[in-house]
C-alpha positions in Angstrom: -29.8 30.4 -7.5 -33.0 30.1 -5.8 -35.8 32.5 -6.3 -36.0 35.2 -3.7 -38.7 35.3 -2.4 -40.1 31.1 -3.1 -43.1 31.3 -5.3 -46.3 30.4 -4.4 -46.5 26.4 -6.0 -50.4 24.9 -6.7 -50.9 21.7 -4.8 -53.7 19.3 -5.8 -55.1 16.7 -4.0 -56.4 13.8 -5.1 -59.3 11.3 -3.1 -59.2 8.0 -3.6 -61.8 5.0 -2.6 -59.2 1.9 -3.1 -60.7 -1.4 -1.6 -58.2 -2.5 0.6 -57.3 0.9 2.4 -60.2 2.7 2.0 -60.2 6.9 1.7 -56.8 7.9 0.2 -55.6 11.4 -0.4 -52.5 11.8 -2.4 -51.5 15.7 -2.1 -48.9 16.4 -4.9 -47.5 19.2 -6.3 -47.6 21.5 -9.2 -44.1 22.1 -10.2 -41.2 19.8 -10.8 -40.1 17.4 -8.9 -43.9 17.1 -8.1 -43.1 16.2 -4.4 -46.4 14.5 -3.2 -47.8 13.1 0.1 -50.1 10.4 0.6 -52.4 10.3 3.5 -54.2 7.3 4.9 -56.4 6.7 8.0 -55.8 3.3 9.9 -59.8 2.9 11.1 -60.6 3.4 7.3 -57.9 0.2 6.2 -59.3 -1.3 9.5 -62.8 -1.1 8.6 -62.3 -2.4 4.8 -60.4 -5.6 6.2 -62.7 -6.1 8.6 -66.1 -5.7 5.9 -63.8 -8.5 3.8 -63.9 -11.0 7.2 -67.5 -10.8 7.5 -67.2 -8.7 10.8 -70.2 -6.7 11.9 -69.7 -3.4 13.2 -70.3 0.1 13.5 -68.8 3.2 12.0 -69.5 6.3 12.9 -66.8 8.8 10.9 -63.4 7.7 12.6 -64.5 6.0 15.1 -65.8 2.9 15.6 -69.0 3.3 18.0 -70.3 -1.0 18.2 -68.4 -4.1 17.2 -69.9 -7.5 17.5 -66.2 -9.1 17.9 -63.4 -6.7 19.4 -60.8 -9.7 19.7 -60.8 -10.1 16.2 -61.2 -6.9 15.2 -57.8 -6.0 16.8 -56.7 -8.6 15.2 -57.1 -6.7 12.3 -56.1 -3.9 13.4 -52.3 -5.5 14.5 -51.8 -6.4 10.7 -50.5 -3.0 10.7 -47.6 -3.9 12.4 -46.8 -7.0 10.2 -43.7 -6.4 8.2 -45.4 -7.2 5.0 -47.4 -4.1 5.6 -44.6 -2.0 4.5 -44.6 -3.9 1.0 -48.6 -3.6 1.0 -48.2 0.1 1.4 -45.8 0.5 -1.3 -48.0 -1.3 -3.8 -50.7 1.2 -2.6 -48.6 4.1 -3.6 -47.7 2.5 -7.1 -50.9 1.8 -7.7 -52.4 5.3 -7.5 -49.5 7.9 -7.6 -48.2 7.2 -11.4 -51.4 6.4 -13.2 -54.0 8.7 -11.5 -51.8 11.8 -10.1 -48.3 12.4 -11.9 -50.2 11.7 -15.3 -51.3 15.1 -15.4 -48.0 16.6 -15.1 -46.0 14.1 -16.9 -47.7 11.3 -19.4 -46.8 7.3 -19.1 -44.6 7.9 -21.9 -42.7 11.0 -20.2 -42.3 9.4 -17.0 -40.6 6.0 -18.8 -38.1 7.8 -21.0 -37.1 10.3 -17.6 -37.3 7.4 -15.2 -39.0 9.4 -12.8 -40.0 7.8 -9.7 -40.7 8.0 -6.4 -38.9 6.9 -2.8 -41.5 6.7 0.4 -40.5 7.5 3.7 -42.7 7.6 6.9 -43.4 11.6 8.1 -46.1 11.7 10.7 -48.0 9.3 12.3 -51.3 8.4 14.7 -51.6 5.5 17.3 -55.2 5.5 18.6 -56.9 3.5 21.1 -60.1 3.6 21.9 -62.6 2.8 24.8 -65.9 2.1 24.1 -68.5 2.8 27.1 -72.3 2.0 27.6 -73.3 4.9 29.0 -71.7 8.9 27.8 -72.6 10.3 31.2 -70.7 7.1 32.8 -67.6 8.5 30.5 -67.6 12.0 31.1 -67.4 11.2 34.9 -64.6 8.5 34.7 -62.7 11.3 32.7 -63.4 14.4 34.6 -62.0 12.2 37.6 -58.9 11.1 36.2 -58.2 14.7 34.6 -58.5 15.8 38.2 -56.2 13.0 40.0 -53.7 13.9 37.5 -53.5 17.0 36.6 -51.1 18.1 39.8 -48.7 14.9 39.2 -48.1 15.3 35.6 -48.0 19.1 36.2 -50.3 19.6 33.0 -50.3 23.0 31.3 -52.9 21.9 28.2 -55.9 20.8 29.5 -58.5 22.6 26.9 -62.3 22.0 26.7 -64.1 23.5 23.7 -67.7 24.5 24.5 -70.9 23.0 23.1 -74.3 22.0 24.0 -74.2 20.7 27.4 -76.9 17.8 26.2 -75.0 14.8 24.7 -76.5 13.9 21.8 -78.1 10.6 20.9 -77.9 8.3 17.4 -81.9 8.2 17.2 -82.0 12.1 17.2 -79.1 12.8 15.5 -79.5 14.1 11.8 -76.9 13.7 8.9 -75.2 17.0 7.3 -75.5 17.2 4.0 -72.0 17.6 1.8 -70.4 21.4 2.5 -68.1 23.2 0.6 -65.8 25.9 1.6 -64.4 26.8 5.4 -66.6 26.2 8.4 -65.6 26.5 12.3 -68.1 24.0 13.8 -68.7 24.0 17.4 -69.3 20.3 19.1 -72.6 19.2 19.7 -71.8 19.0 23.2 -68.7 19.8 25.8 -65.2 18.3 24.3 -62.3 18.1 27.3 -58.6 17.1 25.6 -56.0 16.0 27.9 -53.1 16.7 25.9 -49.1 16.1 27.4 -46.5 17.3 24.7 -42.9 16.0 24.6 -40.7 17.7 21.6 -41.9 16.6 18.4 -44.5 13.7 20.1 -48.1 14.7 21.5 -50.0 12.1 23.8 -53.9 13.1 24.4 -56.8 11.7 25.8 -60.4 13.2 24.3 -63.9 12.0 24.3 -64.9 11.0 20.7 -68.7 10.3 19.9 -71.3 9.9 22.2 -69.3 6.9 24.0 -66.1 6.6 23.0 -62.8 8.0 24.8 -59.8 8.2 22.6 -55.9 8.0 23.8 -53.9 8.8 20.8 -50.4 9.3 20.0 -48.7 11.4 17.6 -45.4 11.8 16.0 -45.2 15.0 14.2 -42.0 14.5 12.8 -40.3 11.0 12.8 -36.7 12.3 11.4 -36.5 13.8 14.9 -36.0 10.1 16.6 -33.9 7.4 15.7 -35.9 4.6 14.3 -35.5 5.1 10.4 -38.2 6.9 8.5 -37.8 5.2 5.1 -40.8 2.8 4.3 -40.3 -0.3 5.5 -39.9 1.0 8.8 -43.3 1.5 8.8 -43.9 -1.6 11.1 -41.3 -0.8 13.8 -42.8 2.5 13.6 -46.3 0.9 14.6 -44.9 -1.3 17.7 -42.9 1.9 19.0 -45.9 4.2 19.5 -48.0 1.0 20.7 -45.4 0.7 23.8 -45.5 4.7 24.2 -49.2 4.7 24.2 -49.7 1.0 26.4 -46.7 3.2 28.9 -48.6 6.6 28.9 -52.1 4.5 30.0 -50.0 2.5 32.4 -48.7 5.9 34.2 -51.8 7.3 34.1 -53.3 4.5 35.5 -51.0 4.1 38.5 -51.2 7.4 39.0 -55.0 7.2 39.3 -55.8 4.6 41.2 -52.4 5.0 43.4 -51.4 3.0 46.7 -48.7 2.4 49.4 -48.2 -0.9 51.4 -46.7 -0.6 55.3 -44.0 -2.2 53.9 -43.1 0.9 52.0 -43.6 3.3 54.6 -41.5 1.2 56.7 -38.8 1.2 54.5 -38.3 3.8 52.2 -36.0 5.8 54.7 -33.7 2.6 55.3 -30.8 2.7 53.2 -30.6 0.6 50.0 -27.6 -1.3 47.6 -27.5 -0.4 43.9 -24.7 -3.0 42.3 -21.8 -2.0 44.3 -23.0 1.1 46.0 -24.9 1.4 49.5 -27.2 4.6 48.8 -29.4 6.1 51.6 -32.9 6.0 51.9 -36.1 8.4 51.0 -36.9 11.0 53.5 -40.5 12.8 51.8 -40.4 15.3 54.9 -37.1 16.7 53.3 -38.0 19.5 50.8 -35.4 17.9 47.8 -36.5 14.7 47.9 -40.2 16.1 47.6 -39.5 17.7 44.4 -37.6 14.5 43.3 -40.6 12.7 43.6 -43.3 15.2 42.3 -40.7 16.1 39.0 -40.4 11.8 38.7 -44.0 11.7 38.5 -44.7 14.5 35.7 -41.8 12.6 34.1 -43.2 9.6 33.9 -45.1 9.4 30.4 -42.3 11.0 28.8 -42.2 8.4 25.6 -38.2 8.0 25.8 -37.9 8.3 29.7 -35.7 10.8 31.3 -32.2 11.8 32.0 -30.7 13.1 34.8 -30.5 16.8 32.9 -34.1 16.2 32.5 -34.8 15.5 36.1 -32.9 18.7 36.8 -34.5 21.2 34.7 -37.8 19.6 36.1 -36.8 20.3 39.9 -35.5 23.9 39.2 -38.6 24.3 37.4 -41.1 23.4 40.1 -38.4 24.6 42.9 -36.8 27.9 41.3 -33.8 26.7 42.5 -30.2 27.7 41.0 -28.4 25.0 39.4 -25.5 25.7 41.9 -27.9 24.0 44.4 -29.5 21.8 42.4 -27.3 19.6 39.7 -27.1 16.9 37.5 -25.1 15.1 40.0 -27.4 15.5 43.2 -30.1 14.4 40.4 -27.8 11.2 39.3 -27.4 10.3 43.4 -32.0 10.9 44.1 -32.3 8.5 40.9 -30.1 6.1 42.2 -31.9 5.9 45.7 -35.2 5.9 44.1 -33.2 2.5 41.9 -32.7 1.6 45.5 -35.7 1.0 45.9 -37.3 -0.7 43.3 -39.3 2.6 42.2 -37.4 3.6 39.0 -35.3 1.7 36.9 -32.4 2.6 34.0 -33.7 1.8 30.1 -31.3 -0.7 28.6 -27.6 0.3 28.6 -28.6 3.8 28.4 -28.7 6.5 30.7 -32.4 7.0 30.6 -34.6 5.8 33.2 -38.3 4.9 33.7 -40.6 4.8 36.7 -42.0 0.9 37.6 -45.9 1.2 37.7 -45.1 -0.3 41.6 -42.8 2.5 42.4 -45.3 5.2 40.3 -48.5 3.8 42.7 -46.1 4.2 45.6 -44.7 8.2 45.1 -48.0 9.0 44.0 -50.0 7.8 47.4 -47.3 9.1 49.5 -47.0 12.6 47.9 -51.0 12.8 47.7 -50.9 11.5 51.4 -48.6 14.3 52.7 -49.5 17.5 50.5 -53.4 16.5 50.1 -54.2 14.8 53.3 -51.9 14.9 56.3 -50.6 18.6 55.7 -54.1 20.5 55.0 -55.8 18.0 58.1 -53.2 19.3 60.5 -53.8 22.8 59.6 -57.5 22.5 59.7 -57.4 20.7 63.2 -55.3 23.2 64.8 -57.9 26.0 64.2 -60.9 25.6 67.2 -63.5 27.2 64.8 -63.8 25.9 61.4 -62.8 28.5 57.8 -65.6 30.7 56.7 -67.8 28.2 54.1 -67.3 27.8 50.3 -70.0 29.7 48.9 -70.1 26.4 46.2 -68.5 23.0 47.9 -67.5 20.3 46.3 -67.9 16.6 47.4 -63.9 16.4 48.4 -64.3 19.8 50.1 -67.2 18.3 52.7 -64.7 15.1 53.2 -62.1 17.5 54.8 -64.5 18.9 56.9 -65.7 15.6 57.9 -62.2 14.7 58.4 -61.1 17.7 59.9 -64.1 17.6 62.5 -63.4 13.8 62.8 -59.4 14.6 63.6 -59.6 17.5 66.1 -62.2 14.9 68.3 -59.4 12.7 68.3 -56.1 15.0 69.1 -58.3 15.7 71.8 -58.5 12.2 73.0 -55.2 11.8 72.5 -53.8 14.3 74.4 -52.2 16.5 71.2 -54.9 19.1 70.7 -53.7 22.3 70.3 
């Protein structure tokens, strides 16, 4: 019978220098059967490889801040994803866990005559990728701009910025703490923005890191919750997995940022369209359904498994508020085969999860920015003869519209279509 309540076990960990992998903490615990967790960092492995090659670089904590040569420094980097790396990490373990940990629970002697040994399995992991700028103003512009293009498509709920210093700090002026023991709550030297989209038991984030580095990272919290084997030598297939999540996250992010629609898609889109055997009709943004499809396809799209129909439902009722007597799975089945129709989304494999093309993304993104951001708000504006009282504080977009507006209302009146 277990104890009610569980006792309180000791847990000791244990940091390890090893020359090929760099900073190693094995965690283990106290009390029989010593259940232990070893924790490695990929830029420390990355950084011992590349010190073995003769590489010159940069290290600032876990980040690499210069590299003389970043083509073969990812180079090093992809050996993570080689399938003898799951035999490499398993020597790793051996190596450490027996001699240097368990003998202080159970002797060499002990742990021969039990046969006590361990199985490995892959909990949680971190994909990183990281862009390296010259300037850390440059960067905190770039970022600030494509938090602000896509906040409304992805309909973000996390965007949190911790407050520091509003100076960026600089490697000539920047002292080195000394050692510190005990708990701290330290405050960045200067402002931190994450950008952080979570889906179940997977985060995706974007956050500055160092004076001129942005980070886009991946994280799977718990791999038993998807289907791609958690036992060791999985560990590769693990790797490539969250590489395509992360490459498909930047890919949505960067249609949705830099976002565009030919005349050829205007022209079409409402014309109707064949999927195999079935003639579907075409895309009509003025209709208020077909609206929502679009903006719920968009905060859908760097979902790391794609969506569903259900998913594409609960998203539109979401946004909409709509009852799912007026909104279903099957109405959502028919929107996703027109948008199929037309080359903007396309079905996963044999599966029934879809994807958004980066094509079809650019595309629903300029026309739903075009109609709720441009067209709709400039047609307002040009209706009124004398112009909203002024923002006490306008931004630059703001004095575009009034530009625009201004600009627009000159021309109705040429036209004929003034109000």
């Amino acid at each position: 019978m277990p104890k009610q309540p569980w006792p309180y076990v000791n847990h000791y960990s244990f940091h390890i220098l090893d020359a090929e992998w760099g900073h190693v903490t094995i965690k283990m615990s106290g009390h029989p059967p010593f259940g232990a967790q070893v924790i490695l960092n990929g830029h420390e492995y990355v950084a011992c490889q590349a010190q073995t090659a003769g590489l010159h670089f940069t290290k600032q904590e876990n980040c690499f801040t210069a590299v003389a040569n970043t083509a073969d420094l990812a180079k090093v980097a992809d050996t993570l994803s080689h399938k003898r790396t799951a035999g490499r990490l398993r020597q790793l373990c051996e190596r450490w866990i027996y001699t240097t940990c368990l003998c202080f629970a159970l002797d060499r002697k002990q742990q021969k005559r039990s046969a006590f040994h361990y199985q490995y399995s892959v909990y949680q992991m971190e994909y990183s990728r990281n862009l390296l700028f010259c300037s850390g103003r440059q960067m905190d512009q770039i970022f600030q701009a494509l938090i602000d293009r896509t906040r409304g498509p992805l309909d973000l709920d996390r965007i949190k910025t911790i407050f520091g210093d509003k100076k960026r700090p600089h490697y000539d002026k920047r002292k080195k703490n000394p050692t510190r023991w005990g708990v701290v709550v330290e405050t960045p030297a200067y402002d931190m923005t994450i950008f952080k989209v979570h889906y179940g038991k997977m985060t995706l984030k974007i956050y500055t890191k160092g004076e001129r580095v942005l980070r886009i990272e991946v994280i799977v919290h718990n791999t038993r919750d998807y289907r791609w084997g958690r036992s060791l030598p999985c560990f590769p297939e693990i790797v490539i997995r969250l590489r395509s999540i992360l490459e498909r996250f930047l890919n949505a992010v960067g249609c949705m940022d830099a976002c565009f629609a030919s005349d050829d898609t205007l022209e079409n889109l409402p014309q109707p369209a064949q999927v195999g055997q079935t003639r579907v009709g075409g895309i009509d943004l003025n209709k208020p359904r077909m609206r929502r499809v679009a903006e719920a396809v968009l905060a859908l799209s760097t979902s790391p498994v794609g969506f569903t129909a259900s998913d594409l439902v609960q998203k539109v009722r979401a946004m909409s508020g709509q009852p799912e007597a007026e909104y279903g799975a099957r109405r959502a089945a028919y929107d996703i085969k027109k948008l199929r129709g037309k080359g903007m989304v396309r079905k996963i494999g044999k599966s029934r999860r879809y994807e958004a093309l980066p094509d079809g993304l650019r595309a629903i993104t300029a026309l739903v920015v075009l109609r709720e951001n441009v067209i709709r708000p400039l047609l307002a504006a040009s209706g009124r003869a004398e112009p909203p009282s002024k923002l006490a504080n306008p931004t630059p977009i703001d004095h575009h519209y009034e530009n625009l507006r201004a600009s627009m209302r000159e021309l109705f009146t040429a036209l004929g279509i003034a109000a």
